[in-house]
N, C-alpha and C positions, 0 to 999 in steps of 0.2 A: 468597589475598588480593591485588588487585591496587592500584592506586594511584589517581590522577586523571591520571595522566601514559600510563595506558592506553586513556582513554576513547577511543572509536571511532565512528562511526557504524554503528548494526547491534547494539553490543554488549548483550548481556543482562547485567543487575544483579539482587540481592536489595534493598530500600530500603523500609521498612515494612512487613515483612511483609509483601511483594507482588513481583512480577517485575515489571520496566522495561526496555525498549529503547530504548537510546540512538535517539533522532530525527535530532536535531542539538542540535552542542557547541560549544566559544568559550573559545578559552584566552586570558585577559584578565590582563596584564600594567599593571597600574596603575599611573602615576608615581609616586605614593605607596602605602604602602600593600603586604599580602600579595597576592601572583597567584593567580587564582581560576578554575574552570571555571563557565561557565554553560550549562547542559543544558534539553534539551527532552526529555522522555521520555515512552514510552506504557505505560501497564501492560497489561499482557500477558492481563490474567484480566477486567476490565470495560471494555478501551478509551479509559480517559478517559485526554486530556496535561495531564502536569504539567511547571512549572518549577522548576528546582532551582537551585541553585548552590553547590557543593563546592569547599572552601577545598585550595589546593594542596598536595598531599601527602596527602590525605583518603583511609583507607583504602577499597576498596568491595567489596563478593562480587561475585564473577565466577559467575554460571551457567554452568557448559559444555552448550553446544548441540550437536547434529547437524544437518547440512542433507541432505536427503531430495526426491528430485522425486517428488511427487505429480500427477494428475491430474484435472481435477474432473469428477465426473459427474452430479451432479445436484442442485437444492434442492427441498427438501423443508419449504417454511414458514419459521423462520429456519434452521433445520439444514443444512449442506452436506455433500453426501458427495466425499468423495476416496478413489483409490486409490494406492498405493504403486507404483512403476511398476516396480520390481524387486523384492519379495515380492508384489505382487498384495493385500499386506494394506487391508483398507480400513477406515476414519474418518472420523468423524462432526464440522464444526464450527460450533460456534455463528458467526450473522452479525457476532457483536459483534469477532469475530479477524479480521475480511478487511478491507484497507483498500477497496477499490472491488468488492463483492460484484454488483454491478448490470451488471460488466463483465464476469463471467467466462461464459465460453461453455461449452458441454459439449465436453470434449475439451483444454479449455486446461491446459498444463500448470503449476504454481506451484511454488515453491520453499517447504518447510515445514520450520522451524525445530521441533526436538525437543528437550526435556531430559533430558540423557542419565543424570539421577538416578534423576527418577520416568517417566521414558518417555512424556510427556505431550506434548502438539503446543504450543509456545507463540504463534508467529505465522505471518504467510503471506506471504511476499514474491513480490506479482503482477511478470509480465513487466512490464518500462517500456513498455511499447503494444501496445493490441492492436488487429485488425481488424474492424472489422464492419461489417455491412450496413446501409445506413438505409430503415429499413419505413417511414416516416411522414416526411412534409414538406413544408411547405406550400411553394407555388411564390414564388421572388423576385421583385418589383415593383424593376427597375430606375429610376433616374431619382429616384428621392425618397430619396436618400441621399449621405452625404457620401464618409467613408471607412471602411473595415473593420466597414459593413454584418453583421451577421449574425442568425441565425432559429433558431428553435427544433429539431432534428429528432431522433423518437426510430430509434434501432438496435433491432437483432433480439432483443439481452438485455432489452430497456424499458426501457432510460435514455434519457435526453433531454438530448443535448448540441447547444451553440450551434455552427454552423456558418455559412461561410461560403453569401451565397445562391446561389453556382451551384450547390451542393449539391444531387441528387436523389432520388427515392426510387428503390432498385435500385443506390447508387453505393456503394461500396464504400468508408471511409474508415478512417485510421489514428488512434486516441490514446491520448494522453498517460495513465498510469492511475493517475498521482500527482495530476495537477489534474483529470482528468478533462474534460479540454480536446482538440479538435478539432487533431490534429497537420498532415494533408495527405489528400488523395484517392487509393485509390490504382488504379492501373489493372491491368486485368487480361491 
């Protein structure tokens, strides 16, 4: 049993009969009043965030995880398959456990959180950026803009991220795979 004084970012919990990963927390000290944590969590089995907030001292179950690199090789509909990159064993994830599934390339590597009770995969922690190619983009109209202009363009996975318009197609760009946001260009 741990406490609220262990809350983490990252951390897996028990919390209705469900698994949650700490998102982001908030140790709130009130001038009046008991000190509280306020949590953002994700559940680990259908995706959805919840808020919470745990009165200080509030016991909580602790899951113990393993952390495991995987690499992804292929989707299949919503299904993802990953291999274990040191038993070669391979796994099956549903789309609803990948935070930015539209990013992941063949070959990238993820970080996969496992329950080390039932041996179950519970989340997928993507690289903070990755690189891809932009297939699709429409060319920039200089001149009719003020500042921090930007365009639609889709990458080689089929997503569609806003970038800046000297962006082209063939250019190489890096991002963010928490916002899923356009980081920088990069050169090769």
């Amino acid at each position: 049993m741990a406490s609220t004084s262990d809350i983490r970012n990252g951390l897996c919990i028990k919390y209705n009969h469900d698994i949650f990963k700490i998102i982001e927390f908030l140790h709130v000290k009130p001038g009046k009043g008991p000190a509280f944590v306020r949590t953002k969590m994700k559940s680990l089995t259908n995706g959805k965030v919840l808020e919470n907030t745990f009165s200080a001292g509030h016991k909580i179950d602790e899951v113990r995880v393993e952390t495991h690199t995987f690499q992804y090789l292929y989707a299949e509909g919503n299904d993802f398959h990953f291999m274990n990159t040191e038993s070669f064993e391979q796994i099956t994830l549903d789309k609803n456990i990948l935070d930015a599934p539209d990013l992941l390339k063949e070959g990238t590597n993820v970080m996969v959180q496992v329950n080390t009770e039932t041996d179950l995969p519970l989340s997928v922690d993507m690289p903070s950026s990755v690189i891809l190619e932009v297939t699709y983009s429409e060319p920039g109209v200089k001149g009719n803009t003020s500042t921090n202009a930007t365009k639609p363009a889709t990458v080689e996975t089929g997503a569609t991220v806003n970038v800046p318009l000297f962006i082209n197609e063939g250019d190489k760009i890096k991002i963010d795979t928490a916002t899923s946001s356009y980081m920088e260009r990069v050169k090769e």
